[in-house]
C-alpha positions as CSV (number, residue, x, y, z in Angstrom):
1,X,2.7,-1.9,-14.7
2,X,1.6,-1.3,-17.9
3,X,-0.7,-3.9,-20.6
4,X,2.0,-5.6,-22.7
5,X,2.7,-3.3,-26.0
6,X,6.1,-2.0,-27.4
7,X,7.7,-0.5,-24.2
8,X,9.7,2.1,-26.4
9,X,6.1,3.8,-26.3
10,X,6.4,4.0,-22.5
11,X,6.8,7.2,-21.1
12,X,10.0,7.8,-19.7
13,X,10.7,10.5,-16.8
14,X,13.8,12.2,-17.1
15,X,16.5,13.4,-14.9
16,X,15.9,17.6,-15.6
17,X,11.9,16.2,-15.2
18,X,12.5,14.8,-12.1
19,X,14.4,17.5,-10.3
20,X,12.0,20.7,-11.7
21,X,8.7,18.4,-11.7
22,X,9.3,16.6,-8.8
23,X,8.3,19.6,-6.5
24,X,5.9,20.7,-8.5
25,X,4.3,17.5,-8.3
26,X,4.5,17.2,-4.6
27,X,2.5,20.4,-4.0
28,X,-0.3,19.3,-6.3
29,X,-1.5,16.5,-3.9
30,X,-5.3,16.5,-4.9
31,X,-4.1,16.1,-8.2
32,X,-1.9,13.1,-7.5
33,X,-5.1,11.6,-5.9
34,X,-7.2,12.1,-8.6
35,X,-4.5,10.2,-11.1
36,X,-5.5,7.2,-8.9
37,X,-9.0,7.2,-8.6
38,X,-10.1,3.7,-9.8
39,X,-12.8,3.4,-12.9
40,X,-13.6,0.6,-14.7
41,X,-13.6,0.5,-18.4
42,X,-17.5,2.9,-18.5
43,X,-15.8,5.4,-16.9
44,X,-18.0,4.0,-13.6
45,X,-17.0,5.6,-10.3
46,X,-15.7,3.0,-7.9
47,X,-18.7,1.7,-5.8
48,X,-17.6,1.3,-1.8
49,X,-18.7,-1.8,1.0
50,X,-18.4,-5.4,0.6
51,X,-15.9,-7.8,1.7
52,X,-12.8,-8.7,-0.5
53,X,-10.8,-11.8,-0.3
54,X,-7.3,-12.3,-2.2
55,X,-6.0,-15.8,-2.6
56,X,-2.1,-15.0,-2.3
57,X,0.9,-17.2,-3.5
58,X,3.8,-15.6,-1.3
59,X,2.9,-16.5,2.3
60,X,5.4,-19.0,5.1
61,X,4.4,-19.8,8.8
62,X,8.0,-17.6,8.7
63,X,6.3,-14.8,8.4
64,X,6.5,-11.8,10.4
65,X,5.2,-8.0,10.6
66,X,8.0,-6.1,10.7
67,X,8.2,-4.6,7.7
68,X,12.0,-4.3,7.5
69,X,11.5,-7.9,7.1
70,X,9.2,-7.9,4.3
71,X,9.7,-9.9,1.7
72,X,7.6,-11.9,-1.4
73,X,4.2,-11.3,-1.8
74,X,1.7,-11.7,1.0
75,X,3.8,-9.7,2.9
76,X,4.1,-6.9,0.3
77,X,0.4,-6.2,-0.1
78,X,-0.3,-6.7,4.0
79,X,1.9,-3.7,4.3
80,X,0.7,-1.8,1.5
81,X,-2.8,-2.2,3.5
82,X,-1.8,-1.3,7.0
83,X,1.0,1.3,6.2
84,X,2.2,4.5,4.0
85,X,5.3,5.5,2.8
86,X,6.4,8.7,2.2
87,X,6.2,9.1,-1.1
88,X,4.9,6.4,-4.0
89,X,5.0,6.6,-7.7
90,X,2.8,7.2,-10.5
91,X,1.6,3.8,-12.0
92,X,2.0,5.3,-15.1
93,X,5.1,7.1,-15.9
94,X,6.8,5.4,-12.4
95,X,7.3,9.3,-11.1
96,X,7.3,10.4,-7.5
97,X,3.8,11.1,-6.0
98,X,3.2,12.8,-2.6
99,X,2.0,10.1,0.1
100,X,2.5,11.3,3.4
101,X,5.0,14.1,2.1
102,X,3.0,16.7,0.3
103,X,6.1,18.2,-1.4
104,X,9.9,18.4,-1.5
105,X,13.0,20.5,-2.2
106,X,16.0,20.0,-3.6
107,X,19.2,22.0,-2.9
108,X,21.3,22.3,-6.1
109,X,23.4,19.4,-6.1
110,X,20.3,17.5,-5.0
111,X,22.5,16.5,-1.7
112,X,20.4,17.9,0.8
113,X,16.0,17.5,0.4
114,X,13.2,19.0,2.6
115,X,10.2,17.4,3.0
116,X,6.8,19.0,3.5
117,X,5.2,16.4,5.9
118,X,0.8,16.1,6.5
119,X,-0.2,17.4,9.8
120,X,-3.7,15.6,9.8
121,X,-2.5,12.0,9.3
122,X,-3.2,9.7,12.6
123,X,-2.0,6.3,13.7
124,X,-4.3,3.7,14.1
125,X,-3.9,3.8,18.0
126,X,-5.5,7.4,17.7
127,X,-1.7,9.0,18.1
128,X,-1.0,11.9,15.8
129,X,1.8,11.4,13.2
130,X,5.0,14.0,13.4
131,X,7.7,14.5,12.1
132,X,9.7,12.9,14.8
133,X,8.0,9.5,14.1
134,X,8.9,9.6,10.3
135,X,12.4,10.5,11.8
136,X,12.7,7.6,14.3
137,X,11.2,4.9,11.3
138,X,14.3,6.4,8.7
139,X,17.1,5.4,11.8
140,X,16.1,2.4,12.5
141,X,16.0,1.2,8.6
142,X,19.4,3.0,8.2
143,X,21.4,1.3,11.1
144,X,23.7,-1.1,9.7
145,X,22.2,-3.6,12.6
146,X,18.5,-3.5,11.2
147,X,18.6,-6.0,8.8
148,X,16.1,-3.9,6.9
149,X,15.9,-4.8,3.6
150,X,16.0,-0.9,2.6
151,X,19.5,-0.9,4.2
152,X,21.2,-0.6,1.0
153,X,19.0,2.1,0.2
154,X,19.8,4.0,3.5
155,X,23.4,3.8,3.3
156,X,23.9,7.3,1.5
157,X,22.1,9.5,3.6
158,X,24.0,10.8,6.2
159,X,21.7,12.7,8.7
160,X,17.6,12.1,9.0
161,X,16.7,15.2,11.1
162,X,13.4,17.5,11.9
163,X,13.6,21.3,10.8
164,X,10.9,23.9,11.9
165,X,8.5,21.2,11.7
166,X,10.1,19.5,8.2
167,X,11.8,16.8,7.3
168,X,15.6,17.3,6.2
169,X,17.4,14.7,4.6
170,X,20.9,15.3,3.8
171,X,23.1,12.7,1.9
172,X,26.5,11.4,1.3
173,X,26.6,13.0,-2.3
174,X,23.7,14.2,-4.6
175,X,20.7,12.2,-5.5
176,X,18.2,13.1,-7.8
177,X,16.2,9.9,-6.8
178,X,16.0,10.5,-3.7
179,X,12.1,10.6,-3.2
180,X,11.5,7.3,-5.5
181,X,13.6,5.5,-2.9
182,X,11.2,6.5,-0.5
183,X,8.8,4.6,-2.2
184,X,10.4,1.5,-0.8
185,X,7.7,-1.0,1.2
186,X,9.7,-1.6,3.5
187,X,10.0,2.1,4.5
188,X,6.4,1.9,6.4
189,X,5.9,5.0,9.1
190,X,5.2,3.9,12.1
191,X,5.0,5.5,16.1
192,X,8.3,6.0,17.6
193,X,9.9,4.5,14.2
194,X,8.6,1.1,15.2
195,X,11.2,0.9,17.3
196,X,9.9,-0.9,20.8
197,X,7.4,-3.1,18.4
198,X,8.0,-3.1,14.9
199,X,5.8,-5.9,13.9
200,X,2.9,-4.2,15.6
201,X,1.9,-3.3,12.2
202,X,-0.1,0.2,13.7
203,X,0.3,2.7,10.7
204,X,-1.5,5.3,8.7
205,X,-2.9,2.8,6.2
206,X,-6.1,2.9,4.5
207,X,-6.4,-0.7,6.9
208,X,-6.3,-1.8,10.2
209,X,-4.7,-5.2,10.6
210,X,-7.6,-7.4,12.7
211,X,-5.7,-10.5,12.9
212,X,-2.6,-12.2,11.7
213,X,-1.6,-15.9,11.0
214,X,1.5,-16.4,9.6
215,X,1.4,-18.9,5.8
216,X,-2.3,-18.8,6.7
217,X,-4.4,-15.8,6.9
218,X,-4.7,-12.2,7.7
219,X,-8.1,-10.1,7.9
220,X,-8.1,-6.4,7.6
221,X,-10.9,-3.8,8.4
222,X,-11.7,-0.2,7.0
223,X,-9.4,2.5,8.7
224,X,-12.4,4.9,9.9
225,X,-10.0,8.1,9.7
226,X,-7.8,7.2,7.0
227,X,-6.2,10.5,5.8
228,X,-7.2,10.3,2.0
229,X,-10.7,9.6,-0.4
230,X,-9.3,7.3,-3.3
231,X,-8.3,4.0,-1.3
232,X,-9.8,1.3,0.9
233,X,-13.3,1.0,-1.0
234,X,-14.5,-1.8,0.3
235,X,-15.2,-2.8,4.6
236,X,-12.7,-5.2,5.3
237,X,-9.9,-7.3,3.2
238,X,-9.2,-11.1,4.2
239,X,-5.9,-12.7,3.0
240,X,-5.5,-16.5,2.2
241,X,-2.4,-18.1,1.9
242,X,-2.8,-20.4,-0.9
243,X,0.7,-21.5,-2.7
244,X,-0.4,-24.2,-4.5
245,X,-1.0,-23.0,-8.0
246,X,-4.1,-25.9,-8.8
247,X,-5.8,-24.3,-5.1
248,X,-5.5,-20.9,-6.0
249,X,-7.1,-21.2,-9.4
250,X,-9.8,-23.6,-8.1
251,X,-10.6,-20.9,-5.0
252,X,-11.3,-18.5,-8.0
253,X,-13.2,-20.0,-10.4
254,X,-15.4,-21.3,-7.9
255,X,-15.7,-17.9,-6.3
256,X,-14.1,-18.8,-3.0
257,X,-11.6,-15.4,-3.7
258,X,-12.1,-12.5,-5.9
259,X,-8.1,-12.0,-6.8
260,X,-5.3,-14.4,-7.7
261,X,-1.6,-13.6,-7.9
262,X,1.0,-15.5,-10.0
263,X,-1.2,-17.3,-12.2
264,X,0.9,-19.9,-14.2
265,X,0.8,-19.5,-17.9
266,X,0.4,-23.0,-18.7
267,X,-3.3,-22.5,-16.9
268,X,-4.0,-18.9,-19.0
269,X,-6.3,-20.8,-21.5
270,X,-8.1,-23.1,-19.4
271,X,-8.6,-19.1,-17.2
272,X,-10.1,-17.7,-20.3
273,X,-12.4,-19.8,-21.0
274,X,-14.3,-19.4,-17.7
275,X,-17.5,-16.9,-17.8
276,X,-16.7,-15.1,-14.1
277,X,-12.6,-14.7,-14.7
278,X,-10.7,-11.7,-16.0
279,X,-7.2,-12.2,-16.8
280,X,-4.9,-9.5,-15.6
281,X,-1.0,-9.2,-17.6
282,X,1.3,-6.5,-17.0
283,X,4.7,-6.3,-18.4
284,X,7.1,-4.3,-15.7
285,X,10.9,-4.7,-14.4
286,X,10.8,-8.2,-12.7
287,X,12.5,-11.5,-13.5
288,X,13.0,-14.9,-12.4
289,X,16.9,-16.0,-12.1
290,X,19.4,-17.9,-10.7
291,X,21.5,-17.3,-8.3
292,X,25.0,-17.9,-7.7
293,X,27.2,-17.0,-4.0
294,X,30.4,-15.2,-5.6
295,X,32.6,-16.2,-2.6
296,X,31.4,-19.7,-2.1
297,X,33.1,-22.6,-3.9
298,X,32.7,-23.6,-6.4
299,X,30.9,-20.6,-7.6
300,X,33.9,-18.4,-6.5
301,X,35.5,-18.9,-9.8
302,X,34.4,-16.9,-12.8
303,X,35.0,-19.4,-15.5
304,X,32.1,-21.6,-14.0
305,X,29.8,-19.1,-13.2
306,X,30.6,-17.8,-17.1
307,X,29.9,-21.2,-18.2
308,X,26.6,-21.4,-16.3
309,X,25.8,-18.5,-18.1
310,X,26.5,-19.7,-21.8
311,X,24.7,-23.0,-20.7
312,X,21.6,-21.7,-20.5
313,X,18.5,-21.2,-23.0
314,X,16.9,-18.7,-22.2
315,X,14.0,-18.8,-25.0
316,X,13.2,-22.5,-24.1
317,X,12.4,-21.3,-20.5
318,X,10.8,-17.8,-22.0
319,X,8.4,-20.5,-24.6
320,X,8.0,-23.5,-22.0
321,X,7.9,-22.0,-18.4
322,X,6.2,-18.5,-19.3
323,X,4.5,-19.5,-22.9
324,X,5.8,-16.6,-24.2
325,X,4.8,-14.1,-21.7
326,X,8.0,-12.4,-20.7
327,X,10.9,-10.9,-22.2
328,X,14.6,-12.5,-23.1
329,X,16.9,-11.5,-19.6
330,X,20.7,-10.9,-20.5
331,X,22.4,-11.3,-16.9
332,X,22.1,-7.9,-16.0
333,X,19.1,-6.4,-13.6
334,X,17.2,-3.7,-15.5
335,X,15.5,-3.8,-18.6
336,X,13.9,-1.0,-20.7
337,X,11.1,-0.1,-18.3
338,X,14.0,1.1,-16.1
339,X,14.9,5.0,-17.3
340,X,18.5,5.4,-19.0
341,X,18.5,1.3,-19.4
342,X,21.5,0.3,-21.3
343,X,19.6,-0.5,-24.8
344,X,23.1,-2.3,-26.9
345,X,24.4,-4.3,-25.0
346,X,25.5,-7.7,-27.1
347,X,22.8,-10.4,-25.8
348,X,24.5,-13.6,-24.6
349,X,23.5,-16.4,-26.6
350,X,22.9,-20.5,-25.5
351,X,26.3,-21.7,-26.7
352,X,27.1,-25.0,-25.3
353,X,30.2,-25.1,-27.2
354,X,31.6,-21.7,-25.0
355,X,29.9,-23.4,-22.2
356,X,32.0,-26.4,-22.3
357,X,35.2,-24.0,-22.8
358,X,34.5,-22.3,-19.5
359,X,33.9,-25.3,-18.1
360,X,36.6,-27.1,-18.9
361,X,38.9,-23.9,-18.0
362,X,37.4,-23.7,-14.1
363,X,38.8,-27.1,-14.0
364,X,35.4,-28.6,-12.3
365,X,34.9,-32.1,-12.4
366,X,31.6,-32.8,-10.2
367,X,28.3,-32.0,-10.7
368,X,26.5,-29.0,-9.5
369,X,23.5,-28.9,-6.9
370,X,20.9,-26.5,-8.1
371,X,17.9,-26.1,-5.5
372,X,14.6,-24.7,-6.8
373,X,10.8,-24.6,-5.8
374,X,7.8,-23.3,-6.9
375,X,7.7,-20.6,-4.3
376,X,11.0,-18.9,-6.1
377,X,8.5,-18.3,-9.5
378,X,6.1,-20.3,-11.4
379,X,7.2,-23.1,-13.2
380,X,10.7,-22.8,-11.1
381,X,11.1,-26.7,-11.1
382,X,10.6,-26.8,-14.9
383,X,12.7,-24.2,-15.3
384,X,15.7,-25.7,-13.3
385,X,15.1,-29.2,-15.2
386,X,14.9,-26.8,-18.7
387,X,18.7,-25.7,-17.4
388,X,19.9,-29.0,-16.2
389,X,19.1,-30.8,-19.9
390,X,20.5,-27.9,-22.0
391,X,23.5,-27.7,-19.7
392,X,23.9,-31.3,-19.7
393,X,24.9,-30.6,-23.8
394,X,28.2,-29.1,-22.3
395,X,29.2,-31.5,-20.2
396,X,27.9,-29.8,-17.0
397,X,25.6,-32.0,-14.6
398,X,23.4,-30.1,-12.8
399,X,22.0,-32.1,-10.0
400,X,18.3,-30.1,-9.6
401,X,16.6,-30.5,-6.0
402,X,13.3,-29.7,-5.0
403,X,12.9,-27.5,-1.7
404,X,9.5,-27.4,0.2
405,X,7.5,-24.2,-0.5
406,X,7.1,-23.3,3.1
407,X,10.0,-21.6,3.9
408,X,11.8,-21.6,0.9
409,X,12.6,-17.9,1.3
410,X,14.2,-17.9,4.6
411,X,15.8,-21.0,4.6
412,X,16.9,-21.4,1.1
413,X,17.0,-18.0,-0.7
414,X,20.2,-15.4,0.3
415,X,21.7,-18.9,2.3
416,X,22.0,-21.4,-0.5
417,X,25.2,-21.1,-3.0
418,X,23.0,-21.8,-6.2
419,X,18.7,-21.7,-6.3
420,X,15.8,-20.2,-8.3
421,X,14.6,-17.3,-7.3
422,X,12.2,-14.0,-8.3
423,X,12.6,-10.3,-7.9
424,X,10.6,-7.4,-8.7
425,X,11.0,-4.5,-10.1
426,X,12.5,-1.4,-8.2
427,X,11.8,2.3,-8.9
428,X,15.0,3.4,-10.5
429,X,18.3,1.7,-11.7
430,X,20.1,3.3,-8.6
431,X,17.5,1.2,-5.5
432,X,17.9,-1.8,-7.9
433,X,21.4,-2.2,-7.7
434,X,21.7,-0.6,-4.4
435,X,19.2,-3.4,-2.4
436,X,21.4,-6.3,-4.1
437,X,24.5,-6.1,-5.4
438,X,26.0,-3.6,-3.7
439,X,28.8,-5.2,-1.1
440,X,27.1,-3.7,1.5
441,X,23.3,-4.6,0.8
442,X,21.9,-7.0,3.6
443,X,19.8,-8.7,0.4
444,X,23.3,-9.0,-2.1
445,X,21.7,-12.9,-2.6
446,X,24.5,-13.1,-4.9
447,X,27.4,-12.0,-2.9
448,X,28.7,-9.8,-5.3
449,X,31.3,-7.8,-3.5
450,X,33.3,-5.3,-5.5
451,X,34.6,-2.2,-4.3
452,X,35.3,-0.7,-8.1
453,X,31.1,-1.8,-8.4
454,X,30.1,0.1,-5.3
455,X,32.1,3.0,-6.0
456,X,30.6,3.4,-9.8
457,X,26.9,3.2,-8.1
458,X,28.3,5.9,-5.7
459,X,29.3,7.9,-9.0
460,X,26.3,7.3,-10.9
461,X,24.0,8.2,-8.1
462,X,25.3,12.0,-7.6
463,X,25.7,12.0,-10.9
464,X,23.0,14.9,-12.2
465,X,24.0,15.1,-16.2
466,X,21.6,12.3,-17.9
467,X,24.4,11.6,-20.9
468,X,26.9,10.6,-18.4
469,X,24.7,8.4,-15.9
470,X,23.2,6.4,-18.5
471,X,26.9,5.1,-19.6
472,X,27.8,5.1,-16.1
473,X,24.5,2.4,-15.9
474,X,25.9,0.7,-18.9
475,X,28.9,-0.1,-17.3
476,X,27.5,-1.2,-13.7
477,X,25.4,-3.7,-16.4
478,X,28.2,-5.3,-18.1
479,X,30.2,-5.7,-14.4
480,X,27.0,-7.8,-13.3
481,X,26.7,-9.4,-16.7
482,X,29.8,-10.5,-17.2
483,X,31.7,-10.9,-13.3
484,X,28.4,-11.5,-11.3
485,X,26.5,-14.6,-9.9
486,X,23.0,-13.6,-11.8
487,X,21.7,-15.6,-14.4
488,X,18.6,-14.4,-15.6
489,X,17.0,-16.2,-17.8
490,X,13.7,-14.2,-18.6
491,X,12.0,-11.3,-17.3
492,X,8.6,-12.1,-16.6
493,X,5.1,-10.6,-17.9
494,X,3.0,-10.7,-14.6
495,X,-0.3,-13.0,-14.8
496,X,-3.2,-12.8,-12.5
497,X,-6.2,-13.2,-12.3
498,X,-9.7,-11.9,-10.8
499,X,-13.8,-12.7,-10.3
500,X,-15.3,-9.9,-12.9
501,X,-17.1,-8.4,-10.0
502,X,-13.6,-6.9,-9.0
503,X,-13.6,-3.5,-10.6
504,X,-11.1,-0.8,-11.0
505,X,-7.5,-2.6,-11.0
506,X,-4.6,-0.3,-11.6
507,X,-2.1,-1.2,-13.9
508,X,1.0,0.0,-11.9
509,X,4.6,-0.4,-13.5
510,X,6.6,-0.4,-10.2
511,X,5.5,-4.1,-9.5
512,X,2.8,-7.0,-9.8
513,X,-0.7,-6.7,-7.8
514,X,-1.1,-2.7,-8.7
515,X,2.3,-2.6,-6.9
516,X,1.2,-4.3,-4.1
517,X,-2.0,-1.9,-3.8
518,X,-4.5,-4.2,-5.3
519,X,-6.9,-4.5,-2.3
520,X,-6.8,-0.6,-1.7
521,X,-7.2,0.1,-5.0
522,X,-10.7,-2.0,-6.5
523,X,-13.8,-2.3,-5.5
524,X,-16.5,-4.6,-5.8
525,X,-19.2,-4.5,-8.6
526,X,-21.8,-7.6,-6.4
């Protein structure tokens, strides 16, 4: 993610770019590392050993390895430790970088792509990476039984096969995208595809995972025979669970951790004022929401869900929850960091007088249980009690309840009919609506099922012309906006926080925590 500044200054890769780059770019791999090479702000080269500890809000006893599983943040950065992906993305520019691919090739109508794979990566068991392995991890993320959480992702390609020792993936319809959905974390290569143990978590990462305890801890050491120079500077990474916001920041300050995640704004000033911390704020594609279950009364009908939407106010939540750090949210998933964003579409205002229309039109009489937590996004129970009082001047009670932290993302989150919740950012416009609102995405948390929908993401996505996709993205906007069960609020600036003897941080615009590379991308400067 990139420093907050005017995001129409961000570079932007385009769709001609991407299909006559995107090869070049792949055979350049000593080039792509270099782009990642970590220096602090002298120009000093990264400095290896030591032990690094992370204090991580994003961690339930729920936990588990498999990284088709993966979700919220301690999980994110534990795979981006042990595992690779095929392909990842520039932090930059958000264009695709070669990983354990070294190039690819479109055909044409960008419906069939070969992959040039590395033939001197090894597993941490000592077991040589092939093709075959990268083929078996694709399948088993692609069946419709998986519950992967790249399912939705998956869904277009409809053969993963090896070809004279390459990787040949041929789709559906055309996809210029193609390798940025790679990218996904949950797409981790493992032996055998994972199949027999997929939360083994043996991979080709830059770490080996030592030991594991679910909401607790998790301890990594140096991968002696790691594939590549510009990662994993230091000996061994330790993990700690800590989800309470006042912990987190007192593990920091007093040195117990050398990087905090999801630092609360309220605390930014009190954070600033201490000698040893560096505040960390990128700007990027996430957002904190609410969400509401389409086909479950009574947010099946559209009038309430519209008067939700108008009841609302969104810039109290963007000044009182975030203190400003975070951009105004309009209901739909993408904002400008997202390339061929819809840029004029009208913004919905806080109107409690169409509120109370709506609301009097879905012919509701009760009030409404909202369920929120902490764990969902910081300041999620302010935010929720922000919605219930400006609601409440329409006429609408919201009833707000407070859910335990532990757990809140398996027990509440996709199986609740309205709660708070957080997502991050996505590589393109395409995997954003594809991993949740497409009908059949295993994470549609909003059960937004329809068919006219899928079909236009189906369009847009073999779409090559770049005039025609970006209205074909304005549309798929306005369907969410204005028939879907988001409400978002605000997108969010992300704030953390480190000791200043962590050196090198990566401002990555695919996601918070250097896009979940953080601990394989610093060093430390002690």
């Amino acid at each position: 993610m990139t420093h907050q500044k005017d995001r129409s200054s961000q570079p932007r890769i385009g769709r001609r770019h991407f299909l006559g780059g995107a090869v070049a770019l792949g055979a350049l791999p000593a080039l792509a590392s270099g782009l990642l090479m970590p220096r602090d702000a002298r120009g000093q080269e990264a400095k290896r050993g030591g032990h690094l500890k992370l204090g991580l809000k994003g961690g339930a006893t729920s936990d588990a390895l498999d990284p088709a599983t993966y979700s919220a943040s301690v999980l994110f950065v534990i795979g981006r430790l042990w595992g690779d992906t095929l392909v990842e993305s520039d932090p930059k520019t958000g264009a695709p970088l070669p990983s354990l691919a070294t190039s690819w090739t479109p055909s044409t109508d960008a419906s069939i792509w070969t992959f040039k794979i590395r033939n001197d990566v090894r597993f941490h068991d000592g077991s040589k990476m092939t093709v075959a392995d990268i083929v078996a991890t694709l399948k088993r993320h692609a069946d419709k039984n998986s519950q992967s959480g790249a399912l939705g992702l998956m869904a277009s390609i409809a053969s993963i096969e090896e070809k004279a020792g390459d990787l040949v993936l041929t789709l559906s319809e055309g996809n210029a995208d193609l390798p940025l959905l790679l990218t996904d974390y949950h797409l981790i290569i493992q032996p055998k595809g994972g199949v027999e143990n997929p939360a083994a978590a043996v991979g080709t990462g830059p770490y080996i995972l030592k030991s594991f305890e679910p909401g607790v801890r998790a301890t990594f050491e140096k991968n002696p025979k790691d594939w590549r120079s510009d990662r994993g500077f230091v000996d061994s990474v330790e993990i700690l669970v800590i989800n309470d916001n006042t912990a987190r920041v007192a593990a920091l300050a007093s040195g117990q951790v050398h990087f905090v995640n999801s630092i609360d704004p309220k605390t930014v000033p009190m954070l600033q004022r201490a000698p040893t911390v560096s505040i960390i704020r990128n700007a990027g594609k996430g957002f904190y929401c609410f969400l509401m279950h389409c086909d479950t009364a009574p947010f099946d009908n559209s009038d309430l869900r519209l008067a939700l939407k108008y009841a609302i106010d969104r810039q109290s939540i963007l000044d009182k929850v975030l203190a400003g750090y975070g951009t105004i949210g309009n209901d739909y998933p993408v904002n400008s960091n997202y390339p061929l964003a819809p840029t004029d579409i009208e913004q919905r205002p806080y109107d409690p007088h169409k509120a109370a229309f709506y609301f009097k039109k879905s012919g509701l009489d009760r009030p409404i249980l909202l369920r929120t937590s902490d764990a969902a996004f910081p300041g999620a129970v302010d935010a929720a009690i922000l919605f219930q009082q400006s609601a409440r001047k329409s006429g609408i009670t919201i009833d707000v309840k407070r859910e335990p932290e532990d757990g809140y993302w398996t027990n509440v989150w996709n199986k609740q009919p309205f709660c708070a919740s957080f997502w991050g950012g996505r590589p393109t416009q395409d995997s954003r609506y594809s991993t949740s609102y497409l009908s059949t995405a295993e994470w549609n948390d909003t059960h937004f099922k329809q068919p006219d929908f899928d079909k236009l993401v189906l369009h847009a996505r073999s779409e090559l012309d770049e005039a025609k996709r970006k209205v074909l993205y304005r549309q798929l906007a306005l369907m969410v906006r204005d028939d879907g069960g988001l409400i978002l609020p605000v997108f969010n600036d992300n704030i953390m926080a480190s000791s200043k003897t962590l050196k090198g941080y990566v401002d990555d615009i695919g996601n918070d925590m250097s896009n979940g590379y953080v601990a394989t991308r610093v060093w430390l400067d002690a």
